[in-house]
PQR file of N, CA, C, O and H, with PARSE charges and radii, in Angstrom:
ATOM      1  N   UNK A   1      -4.784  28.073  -6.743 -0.4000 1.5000
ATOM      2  CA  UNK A   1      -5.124  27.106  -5.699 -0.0000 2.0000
ATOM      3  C   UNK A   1      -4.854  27.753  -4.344  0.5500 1.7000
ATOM      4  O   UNK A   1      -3.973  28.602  -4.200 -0.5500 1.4000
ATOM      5  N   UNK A   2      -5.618  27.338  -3.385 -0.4000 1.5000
ATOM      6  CA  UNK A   2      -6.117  28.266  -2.429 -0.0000 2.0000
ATOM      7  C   UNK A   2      -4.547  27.686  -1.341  0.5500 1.7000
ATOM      8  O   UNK A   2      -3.657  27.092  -1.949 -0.5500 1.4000
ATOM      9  H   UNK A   2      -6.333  26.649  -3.502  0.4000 1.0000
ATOM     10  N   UNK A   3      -4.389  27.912   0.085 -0.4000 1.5000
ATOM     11  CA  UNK A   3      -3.295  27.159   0.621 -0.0000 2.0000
ATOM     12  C   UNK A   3      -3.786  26.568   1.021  0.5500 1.7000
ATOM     13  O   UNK A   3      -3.324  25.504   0.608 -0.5500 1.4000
ATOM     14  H   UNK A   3      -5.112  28.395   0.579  0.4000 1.0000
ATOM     15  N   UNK A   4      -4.831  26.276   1.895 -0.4000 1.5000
ATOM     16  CA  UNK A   4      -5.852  24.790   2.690 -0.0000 2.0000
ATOM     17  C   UNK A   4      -5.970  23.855   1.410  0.5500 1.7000
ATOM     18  O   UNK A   4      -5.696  22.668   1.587 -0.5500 1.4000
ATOM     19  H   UNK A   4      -5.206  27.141   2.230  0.4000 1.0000
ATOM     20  N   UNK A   5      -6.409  24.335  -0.064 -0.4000 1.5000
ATOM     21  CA  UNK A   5      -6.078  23.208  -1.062 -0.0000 2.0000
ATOM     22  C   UNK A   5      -4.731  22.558  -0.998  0.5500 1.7000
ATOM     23  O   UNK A   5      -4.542  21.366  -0.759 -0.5500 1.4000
ATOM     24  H   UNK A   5      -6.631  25.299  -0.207  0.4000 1.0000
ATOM     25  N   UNK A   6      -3.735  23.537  -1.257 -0.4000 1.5000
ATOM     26  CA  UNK A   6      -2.516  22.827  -1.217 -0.0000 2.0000
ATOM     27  C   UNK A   6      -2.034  21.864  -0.621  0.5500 1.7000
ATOM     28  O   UNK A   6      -1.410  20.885  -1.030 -0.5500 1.4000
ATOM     29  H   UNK A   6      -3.888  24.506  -1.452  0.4000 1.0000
ATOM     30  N   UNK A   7      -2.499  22.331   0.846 -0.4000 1.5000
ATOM     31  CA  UNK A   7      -1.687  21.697   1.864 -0.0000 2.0000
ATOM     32  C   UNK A   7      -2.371  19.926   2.516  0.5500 1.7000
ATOM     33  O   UNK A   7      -1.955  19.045   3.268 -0.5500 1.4000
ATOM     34  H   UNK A   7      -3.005  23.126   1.178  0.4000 1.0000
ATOM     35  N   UNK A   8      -3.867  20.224   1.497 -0.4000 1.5000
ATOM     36  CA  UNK A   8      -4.185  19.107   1.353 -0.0000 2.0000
ATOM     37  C   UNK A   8      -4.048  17.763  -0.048  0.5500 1.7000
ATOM     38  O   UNK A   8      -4.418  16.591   0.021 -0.5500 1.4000
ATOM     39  H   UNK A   8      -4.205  20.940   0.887  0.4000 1.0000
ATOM     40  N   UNK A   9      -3.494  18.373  -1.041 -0.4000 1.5000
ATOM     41  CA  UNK A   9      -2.713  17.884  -1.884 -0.0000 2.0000
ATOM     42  C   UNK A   9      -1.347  17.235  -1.501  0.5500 1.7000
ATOM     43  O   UNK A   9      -0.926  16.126  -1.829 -0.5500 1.4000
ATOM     44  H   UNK A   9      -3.194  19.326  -1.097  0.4000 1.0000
ATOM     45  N   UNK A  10      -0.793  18.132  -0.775 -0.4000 1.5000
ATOM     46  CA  UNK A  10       0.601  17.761  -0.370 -0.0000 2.0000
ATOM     47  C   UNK A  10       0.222  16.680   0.643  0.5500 1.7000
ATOM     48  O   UNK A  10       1.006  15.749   0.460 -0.5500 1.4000
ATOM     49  H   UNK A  10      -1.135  19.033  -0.509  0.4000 1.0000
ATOM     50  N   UNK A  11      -0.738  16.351   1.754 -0.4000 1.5000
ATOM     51  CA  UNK A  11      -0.893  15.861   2.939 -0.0000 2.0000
ATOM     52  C   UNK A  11      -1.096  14.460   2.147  0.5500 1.7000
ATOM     53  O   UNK A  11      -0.407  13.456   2.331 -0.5500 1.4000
ATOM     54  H   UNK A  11      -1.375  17.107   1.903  0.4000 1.0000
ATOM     55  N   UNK A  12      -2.144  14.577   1.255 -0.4000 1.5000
ATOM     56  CA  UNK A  12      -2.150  13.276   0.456 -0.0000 2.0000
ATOM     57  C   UNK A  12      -0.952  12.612  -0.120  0.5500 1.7000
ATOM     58  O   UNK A  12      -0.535  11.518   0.261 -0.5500 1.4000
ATOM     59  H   UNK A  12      -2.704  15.392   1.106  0.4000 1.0000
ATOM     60  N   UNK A  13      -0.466  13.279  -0.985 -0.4000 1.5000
ATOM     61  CA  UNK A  13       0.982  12.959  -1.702 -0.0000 2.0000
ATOM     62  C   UNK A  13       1.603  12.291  -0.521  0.5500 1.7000
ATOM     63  O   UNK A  13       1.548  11.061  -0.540 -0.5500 1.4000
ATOM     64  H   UNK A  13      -0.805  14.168  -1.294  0.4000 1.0000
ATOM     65  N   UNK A  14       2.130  12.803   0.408 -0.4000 1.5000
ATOM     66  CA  UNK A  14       2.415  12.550   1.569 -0.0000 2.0000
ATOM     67  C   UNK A  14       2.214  11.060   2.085  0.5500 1.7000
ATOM     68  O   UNK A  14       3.112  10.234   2.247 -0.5500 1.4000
ATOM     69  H   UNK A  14       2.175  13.802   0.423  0.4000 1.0000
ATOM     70  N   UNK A  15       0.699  10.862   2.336 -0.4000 1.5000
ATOM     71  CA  UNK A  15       0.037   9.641   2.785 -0.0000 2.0000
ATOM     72  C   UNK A  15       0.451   8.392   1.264  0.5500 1.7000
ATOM     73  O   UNK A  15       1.099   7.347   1.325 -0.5500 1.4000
ATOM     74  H   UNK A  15      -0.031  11.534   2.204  0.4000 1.0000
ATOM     75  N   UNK A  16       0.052   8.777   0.533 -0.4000 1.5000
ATOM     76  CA  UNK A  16       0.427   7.727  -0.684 -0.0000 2.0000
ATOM     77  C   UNK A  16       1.548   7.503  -0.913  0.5500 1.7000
ATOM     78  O   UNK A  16       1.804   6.656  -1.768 -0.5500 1.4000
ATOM     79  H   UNK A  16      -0.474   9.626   0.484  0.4000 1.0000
ATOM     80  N   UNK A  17       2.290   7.985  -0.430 -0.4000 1.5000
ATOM     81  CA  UNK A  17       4.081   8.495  -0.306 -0.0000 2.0000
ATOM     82  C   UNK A  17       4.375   6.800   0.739  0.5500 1.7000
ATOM     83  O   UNK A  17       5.024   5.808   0.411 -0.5500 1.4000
ATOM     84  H   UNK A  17       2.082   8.673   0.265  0.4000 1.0000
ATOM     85  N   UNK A  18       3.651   7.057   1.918 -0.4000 1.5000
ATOM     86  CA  UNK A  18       3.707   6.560   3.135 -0.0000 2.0000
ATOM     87  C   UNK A  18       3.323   4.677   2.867  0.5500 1.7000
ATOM     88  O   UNK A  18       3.800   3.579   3.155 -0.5500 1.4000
ATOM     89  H   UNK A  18       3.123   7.863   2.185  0.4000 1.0000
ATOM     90  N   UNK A  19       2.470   5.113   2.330 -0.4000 1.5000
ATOM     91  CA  UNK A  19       1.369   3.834   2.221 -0.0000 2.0000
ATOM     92  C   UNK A  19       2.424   2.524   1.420  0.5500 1.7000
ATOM     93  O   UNK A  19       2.874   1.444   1.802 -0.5500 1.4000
ATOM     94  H   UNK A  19       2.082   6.005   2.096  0.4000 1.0000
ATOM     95  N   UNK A  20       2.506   3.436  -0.044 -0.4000 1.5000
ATOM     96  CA  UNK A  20       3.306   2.403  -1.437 -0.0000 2.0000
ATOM     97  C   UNK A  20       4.719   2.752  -0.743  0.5500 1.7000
ATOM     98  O   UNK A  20       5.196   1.644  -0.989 -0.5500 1.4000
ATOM     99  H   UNK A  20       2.140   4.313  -0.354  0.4000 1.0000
ATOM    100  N   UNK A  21       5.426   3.198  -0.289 -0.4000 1.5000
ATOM    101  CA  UNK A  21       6.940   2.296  -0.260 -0.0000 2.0000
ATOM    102  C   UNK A  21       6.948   1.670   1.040  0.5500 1.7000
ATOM    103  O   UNK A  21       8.016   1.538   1.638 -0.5500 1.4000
ATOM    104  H   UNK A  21       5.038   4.097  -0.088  0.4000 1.0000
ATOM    105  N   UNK A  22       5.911   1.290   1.510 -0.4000 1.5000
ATOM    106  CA  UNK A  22       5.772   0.124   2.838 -0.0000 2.0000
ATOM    107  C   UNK A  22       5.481  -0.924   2.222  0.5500 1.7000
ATOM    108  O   UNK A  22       5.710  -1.930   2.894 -0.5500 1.4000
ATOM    109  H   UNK A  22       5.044   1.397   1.024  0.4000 1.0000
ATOM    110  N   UNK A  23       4.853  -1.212   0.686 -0.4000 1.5000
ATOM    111  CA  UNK A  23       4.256  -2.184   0.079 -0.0000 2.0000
ATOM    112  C   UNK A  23       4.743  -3.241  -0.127  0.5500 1.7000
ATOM    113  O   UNK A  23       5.902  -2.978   0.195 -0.5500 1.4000
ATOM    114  H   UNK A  23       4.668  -0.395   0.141  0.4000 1.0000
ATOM    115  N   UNK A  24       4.762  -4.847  -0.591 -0.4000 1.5000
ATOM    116  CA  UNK A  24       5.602  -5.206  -1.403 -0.0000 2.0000
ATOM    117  C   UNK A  24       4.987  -4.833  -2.622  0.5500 1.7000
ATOM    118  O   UNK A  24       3.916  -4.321  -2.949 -0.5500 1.4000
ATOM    119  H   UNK A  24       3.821  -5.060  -0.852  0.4000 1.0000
ATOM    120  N   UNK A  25       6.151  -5.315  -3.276 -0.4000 1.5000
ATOM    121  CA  UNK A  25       5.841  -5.218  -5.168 -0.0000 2.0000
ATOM    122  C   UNK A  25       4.474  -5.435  -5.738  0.5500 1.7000
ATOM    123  O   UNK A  25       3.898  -4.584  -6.415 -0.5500 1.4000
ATOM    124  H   UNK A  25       7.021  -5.731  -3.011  0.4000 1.0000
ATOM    125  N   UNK A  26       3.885  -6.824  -5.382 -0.4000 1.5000
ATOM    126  CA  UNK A  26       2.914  -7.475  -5.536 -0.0000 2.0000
ATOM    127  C   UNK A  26       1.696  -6.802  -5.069  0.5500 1.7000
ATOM    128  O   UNK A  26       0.682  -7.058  -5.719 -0.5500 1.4000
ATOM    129  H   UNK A  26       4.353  -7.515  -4.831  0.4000 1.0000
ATOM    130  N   UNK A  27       1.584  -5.992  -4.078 -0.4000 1.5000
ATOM    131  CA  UNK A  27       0.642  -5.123  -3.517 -0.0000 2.0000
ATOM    132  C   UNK A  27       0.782  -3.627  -4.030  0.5500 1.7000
ATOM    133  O   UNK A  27      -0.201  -2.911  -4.215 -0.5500 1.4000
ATOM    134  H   UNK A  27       2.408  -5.784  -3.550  0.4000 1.0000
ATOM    135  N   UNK A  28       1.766  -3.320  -4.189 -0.4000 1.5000
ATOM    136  CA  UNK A  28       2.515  -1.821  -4.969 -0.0000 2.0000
ATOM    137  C   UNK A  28       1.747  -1.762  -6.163  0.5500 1.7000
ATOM    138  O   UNK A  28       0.928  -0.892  -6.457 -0.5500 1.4000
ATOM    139  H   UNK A  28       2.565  -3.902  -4.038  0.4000 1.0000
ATOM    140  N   UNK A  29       2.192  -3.098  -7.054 -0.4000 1.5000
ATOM    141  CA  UNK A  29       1.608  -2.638  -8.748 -0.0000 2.0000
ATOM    142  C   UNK A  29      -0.246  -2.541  -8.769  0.5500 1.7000
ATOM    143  O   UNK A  29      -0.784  -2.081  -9.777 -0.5500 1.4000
ATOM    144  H   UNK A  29       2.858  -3.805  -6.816  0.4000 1.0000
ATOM    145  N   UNK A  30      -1.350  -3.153  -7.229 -0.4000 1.5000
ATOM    146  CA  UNK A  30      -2.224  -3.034  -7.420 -0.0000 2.0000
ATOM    147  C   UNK A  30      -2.746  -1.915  -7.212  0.5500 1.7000
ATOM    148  O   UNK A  30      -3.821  -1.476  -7.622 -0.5500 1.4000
ATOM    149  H   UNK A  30      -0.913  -3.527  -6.411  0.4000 1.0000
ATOM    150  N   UNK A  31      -1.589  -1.213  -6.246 -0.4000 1.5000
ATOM    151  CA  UNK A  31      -2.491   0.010  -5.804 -0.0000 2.0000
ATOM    152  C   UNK A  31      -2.282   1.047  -7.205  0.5500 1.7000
ATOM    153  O   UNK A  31      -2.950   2.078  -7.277 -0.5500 1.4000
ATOM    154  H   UNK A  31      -0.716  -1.569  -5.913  0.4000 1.0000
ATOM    155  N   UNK A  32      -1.522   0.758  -8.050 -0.4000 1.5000
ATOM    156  CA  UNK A  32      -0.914   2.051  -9.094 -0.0000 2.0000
ATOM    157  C   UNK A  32      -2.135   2.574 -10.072  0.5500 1.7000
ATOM    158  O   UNK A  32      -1.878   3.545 -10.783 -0.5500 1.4000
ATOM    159  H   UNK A  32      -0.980  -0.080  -7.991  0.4000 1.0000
ATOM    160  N   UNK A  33      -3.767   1.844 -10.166 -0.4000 1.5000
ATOM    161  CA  UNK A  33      -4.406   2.549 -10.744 -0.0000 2.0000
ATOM    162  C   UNK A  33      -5.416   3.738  -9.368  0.5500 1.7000
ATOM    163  O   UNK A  33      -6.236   4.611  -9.652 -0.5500 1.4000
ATOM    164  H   UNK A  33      -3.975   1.055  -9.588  0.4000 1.0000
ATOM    165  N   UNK A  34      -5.037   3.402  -8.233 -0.4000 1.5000
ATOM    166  CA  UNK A  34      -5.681   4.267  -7.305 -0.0000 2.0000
ATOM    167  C   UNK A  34      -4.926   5.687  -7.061  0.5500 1.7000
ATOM    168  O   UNK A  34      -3.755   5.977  -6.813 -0.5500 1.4000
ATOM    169  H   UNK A  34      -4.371   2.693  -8.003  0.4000 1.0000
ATOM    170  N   UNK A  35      -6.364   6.598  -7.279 -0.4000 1.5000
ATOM    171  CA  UNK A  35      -6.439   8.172  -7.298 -0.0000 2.0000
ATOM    172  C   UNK A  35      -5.404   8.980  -6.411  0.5500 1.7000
ATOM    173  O   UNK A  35      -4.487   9.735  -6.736 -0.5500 1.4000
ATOM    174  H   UNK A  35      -7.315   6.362  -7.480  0.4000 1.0000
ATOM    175  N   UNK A  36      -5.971   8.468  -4.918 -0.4000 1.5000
ATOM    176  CA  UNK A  36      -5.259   9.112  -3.876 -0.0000 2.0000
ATOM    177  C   UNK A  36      -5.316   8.140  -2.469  0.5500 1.7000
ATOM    178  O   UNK A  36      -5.980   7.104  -2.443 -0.5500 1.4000
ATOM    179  H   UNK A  36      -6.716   7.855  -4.655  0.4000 1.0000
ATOM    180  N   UNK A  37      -4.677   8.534  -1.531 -0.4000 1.5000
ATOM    181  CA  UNK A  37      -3.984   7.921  -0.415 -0.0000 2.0000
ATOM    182  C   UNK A  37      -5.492   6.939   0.135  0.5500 1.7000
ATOM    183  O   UNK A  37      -5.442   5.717   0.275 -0.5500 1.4000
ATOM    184  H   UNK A  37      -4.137   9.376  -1.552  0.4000 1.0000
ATOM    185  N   UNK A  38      -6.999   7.930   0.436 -0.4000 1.5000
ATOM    186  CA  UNK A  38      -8.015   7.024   0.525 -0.0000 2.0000
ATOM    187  C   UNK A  38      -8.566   6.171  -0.471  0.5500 1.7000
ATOM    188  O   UNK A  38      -9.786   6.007  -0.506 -0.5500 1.4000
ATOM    189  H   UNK A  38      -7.039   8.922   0.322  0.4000 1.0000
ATOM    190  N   UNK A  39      -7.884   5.661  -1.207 -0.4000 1.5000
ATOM    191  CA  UNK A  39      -8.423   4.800  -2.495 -0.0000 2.0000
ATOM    192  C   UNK A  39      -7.405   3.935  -2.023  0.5500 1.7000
ATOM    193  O   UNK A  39      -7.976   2.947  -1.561 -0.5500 1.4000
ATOM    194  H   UNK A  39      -6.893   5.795  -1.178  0.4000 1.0000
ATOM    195  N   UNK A  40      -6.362   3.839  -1.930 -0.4000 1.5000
ATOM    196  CA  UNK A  40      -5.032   3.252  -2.045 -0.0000 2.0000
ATOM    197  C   UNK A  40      -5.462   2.554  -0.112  0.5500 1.7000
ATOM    198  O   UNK A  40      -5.622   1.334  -0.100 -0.5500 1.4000
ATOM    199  H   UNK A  40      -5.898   4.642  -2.305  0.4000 1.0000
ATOM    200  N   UNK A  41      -5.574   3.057   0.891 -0.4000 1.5000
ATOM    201  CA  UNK A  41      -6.465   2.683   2.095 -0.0000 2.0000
ATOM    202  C   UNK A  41      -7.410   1.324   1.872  0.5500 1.7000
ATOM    203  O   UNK A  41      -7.157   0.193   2.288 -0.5500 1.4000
ATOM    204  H   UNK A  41      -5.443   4.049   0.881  0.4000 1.0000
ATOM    205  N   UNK A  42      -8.499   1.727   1.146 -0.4000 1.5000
ATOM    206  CA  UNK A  42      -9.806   1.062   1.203 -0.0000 2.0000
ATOM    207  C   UNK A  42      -9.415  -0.324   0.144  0.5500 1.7000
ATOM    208  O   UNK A  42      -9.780  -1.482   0.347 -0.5500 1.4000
ATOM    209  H   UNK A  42      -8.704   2.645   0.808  0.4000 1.0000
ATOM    210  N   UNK A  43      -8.843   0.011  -0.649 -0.4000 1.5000
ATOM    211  CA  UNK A  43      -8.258  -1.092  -1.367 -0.0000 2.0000
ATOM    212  C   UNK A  43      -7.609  -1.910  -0.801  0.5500 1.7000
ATOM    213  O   UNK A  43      -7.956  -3.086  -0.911 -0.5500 1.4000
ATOM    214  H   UNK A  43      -8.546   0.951  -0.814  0.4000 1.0000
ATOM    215  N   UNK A  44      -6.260  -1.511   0.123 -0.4000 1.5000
ATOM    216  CA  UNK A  44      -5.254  -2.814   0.928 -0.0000 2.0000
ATOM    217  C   UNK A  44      -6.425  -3.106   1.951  0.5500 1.7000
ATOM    218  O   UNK A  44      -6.299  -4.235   2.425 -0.5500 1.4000
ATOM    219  H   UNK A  44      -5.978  -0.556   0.213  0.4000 1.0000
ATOM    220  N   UNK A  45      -7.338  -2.541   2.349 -0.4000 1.5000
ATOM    221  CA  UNK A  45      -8.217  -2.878   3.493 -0.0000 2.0000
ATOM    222  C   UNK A  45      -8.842  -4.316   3.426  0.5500 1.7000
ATOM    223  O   UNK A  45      -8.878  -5.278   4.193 -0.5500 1.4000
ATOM    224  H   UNK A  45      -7.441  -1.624   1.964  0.4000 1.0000
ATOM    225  N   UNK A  46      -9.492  -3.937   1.717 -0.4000 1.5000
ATOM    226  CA  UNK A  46     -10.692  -4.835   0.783 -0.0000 2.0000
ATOM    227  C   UNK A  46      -9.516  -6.065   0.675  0.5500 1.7000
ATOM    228  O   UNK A  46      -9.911  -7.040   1.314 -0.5500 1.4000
ATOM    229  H   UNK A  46      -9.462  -3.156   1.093  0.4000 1.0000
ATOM    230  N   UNK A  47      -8.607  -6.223   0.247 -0.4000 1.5000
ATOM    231  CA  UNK A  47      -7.562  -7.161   0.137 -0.0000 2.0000
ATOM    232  C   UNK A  47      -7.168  -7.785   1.254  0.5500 1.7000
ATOM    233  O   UNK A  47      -7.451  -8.961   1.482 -0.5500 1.4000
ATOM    234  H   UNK A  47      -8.287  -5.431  -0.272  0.4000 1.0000
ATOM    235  N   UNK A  48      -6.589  -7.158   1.916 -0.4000 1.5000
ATOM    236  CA  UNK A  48      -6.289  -7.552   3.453 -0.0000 2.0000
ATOM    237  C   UNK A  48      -6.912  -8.359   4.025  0.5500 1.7000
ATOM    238  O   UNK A  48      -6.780  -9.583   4.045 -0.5500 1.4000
ATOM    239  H   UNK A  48      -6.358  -6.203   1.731  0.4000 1.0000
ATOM    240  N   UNK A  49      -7.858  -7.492   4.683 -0.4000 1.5000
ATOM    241  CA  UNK A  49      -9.085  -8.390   5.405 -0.0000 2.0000
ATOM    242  C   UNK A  49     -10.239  -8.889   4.615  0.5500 1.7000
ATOM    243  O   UNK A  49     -10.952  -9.784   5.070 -0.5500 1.4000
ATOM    244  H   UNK A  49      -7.965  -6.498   4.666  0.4000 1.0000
ATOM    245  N   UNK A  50     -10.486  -8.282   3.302 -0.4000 1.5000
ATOM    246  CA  UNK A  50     -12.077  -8.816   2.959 -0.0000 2.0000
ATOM    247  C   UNK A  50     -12.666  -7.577   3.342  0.5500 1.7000
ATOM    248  O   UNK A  50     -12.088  -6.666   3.934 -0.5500 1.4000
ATOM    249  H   UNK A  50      -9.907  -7.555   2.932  0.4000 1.0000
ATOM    250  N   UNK A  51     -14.208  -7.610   2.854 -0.4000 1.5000
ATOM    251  CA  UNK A  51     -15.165  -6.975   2.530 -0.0000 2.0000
ATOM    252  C   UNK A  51     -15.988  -7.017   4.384  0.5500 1.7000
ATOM    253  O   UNK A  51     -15.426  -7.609   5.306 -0.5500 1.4000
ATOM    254  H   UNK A  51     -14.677  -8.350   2.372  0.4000 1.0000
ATOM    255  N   UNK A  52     -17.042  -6.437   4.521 -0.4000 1.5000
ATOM    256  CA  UNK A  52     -17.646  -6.851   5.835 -0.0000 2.0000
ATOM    257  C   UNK A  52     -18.341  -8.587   5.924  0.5500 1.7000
ATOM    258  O   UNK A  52     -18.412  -9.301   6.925 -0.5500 1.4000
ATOM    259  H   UNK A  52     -17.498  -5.956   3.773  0.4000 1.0000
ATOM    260  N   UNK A  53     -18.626  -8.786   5.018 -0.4000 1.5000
ATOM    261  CA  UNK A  53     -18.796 -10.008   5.210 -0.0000 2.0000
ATOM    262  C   UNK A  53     -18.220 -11.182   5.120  0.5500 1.7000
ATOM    263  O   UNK A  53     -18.702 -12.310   5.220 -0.5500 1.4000
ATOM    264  H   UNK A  53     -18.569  -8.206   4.205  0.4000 1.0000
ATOM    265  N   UNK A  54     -17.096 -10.807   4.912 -0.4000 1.5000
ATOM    266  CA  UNK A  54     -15.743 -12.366   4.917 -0.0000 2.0000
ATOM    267  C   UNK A  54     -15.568 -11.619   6.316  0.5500 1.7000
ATOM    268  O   UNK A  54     -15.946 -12.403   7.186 -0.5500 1.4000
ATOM    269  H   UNK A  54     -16.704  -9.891   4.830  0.4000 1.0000
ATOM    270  N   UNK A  55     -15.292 -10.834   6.681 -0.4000 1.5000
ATOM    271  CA  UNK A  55     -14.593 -10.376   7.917 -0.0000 2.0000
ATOM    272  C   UNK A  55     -15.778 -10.710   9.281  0.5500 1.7000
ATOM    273  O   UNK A  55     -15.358 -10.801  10.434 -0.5500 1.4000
ATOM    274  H   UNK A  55     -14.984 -10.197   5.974  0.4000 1.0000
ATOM    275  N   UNK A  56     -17.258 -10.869   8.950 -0.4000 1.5000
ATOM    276  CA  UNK A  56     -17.880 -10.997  10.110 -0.0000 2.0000
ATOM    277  C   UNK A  56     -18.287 -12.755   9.224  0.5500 1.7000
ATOM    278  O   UNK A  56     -19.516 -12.760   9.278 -0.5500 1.4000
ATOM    279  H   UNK A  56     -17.598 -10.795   8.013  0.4000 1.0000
ATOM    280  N   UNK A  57     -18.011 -13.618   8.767 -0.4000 1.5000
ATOM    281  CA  UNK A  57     -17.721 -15.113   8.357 -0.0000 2.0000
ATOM    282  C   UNK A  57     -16.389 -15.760   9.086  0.5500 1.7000
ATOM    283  O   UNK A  57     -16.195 -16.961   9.278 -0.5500 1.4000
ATOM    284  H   UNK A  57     -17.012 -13.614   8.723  0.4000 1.0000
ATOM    285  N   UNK A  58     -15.696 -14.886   9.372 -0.4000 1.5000
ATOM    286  CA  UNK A  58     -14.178 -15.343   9.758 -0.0000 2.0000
ATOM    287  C   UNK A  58     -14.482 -14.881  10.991  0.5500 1.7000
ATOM    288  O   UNK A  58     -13.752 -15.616  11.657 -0.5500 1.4000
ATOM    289  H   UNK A  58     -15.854 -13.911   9.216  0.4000 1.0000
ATOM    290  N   UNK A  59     -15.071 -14.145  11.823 -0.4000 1.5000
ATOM    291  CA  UNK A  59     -15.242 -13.837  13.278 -0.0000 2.0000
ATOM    292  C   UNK A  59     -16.326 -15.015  13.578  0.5500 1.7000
ATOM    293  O   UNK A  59     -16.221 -15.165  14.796 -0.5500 1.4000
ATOM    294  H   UNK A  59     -15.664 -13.548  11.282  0.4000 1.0000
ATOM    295  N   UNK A  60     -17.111 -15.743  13.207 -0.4000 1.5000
ATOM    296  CA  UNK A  60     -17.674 -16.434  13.668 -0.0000 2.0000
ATOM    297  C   UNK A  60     -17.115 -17.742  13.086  0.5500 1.7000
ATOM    298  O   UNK A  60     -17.521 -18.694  13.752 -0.5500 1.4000
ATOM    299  H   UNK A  60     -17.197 -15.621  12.218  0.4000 1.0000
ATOM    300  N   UNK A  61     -16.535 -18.009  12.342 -0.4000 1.5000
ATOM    301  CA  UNK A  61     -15.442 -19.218  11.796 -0.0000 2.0000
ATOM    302  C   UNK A  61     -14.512 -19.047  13.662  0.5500 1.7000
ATOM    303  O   UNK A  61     -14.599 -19.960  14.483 -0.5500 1.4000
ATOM    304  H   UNK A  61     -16.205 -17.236  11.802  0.4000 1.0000
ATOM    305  N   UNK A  62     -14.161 -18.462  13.788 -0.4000 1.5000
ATOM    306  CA  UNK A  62     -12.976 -18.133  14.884 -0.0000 2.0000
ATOM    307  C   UNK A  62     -13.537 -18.492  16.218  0.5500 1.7000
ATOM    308  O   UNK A  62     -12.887 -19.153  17.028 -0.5500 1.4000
ATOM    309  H   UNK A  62     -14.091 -17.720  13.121  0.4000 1.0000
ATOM    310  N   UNK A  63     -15.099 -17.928  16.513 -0.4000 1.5000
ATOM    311  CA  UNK A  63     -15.522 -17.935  17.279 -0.0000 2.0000
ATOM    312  C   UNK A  63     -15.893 -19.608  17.740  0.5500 1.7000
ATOM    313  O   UNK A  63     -15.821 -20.198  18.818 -0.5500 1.4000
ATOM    314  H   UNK A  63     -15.626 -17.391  15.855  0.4000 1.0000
ATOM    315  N   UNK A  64     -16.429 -20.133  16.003 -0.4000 1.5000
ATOM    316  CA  UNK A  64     -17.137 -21.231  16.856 -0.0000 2.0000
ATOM    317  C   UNK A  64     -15.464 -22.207  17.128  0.5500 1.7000
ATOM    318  O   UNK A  64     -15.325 -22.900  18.136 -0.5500 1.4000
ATOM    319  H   UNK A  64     -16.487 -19.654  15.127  0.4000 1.0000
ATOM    320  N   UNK A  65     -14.626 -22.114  16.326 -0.4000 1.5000
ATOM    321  CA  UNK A  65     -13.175 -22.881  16.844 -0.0000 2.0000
ATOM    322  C   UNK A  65     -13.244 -22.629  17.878  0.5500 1.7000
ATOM    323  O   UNK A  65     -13.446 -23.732  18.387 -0.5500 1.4000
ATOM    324  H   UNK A  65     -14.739 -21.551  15.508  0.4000 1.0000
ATOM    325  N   UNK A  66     -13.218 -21.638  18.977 -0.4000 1.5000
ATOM    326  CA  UNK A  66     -12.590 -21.173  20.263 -0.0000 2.0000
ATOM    327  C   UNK A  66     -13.644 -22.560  21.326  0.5500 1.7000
ATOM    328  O   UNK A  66     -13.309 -23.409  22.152 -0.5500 1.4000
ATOM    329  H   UNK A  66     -13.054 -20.742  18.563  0.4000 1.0000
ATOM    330  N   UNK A  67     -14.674 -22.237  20.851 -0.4000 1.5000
ATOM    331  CA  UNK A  67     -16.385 -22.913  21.611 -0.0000 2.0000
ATOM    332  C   UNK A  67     -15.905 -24.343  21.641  0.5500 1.7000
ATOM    333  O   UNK A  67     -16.134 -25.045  22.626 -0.5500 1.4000
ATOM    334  H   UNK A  67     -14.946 -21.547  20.180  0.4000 1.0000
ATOM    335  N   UNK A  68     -15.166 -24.850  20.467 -0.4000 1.5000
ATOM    336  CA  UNK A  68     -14.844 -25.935  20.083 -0.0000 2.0000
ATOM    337  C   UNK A  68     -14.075 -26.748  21.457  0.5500 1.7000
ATOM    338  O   UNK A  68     -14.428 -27.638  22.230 -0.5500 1.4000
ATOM    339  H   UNK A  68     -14.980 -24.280  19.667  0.4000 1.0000
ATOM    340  N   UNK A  69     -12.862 -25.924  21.286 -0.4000 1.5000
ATOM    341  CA  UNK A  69     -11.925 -26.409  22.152 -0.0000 2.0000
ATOM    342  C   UNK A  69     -12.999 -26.730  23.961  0.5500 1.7000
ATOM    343  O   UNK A  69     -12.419 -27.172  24.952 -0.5500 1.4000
ATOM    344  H   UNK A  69     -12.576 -25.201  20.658  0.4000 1.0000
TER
END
């Protein structure tokens, strides 16, 4: 393995390192079938906020409240 491989192995380890012991438990055991640090990312993302379209449903949920007032 080359050292630019390595050091991008390690950078990951690193990031997934970073990511799961910030977790709680409940969010920890979902990420444990994801590959690497960008899987483990896009997943709390998809959870978090939703997909693009709950997330642009909830910007205009928000929006028309604000119009409301």
């Amino acid at each position: 393995m080359k050292d630019d491989e390595k050091r991008k192995v390690q950078d990951d380890q690193k990031a997934e390192n970073i990511l799961t012991s910030s977790l709680p438990s409940d969010e920890f055991f979902c990420t444990a079938r994801c590959k690497n640090a960008k899987k483990i990312w896009k997943m709390l993302e998809v959870t978090l906020e939703g997909n693009a379209d709950i997330r642009r449903a909830s910007k205009h949920t928000l929006v028309y409240e604000y119009e409301a007032l």
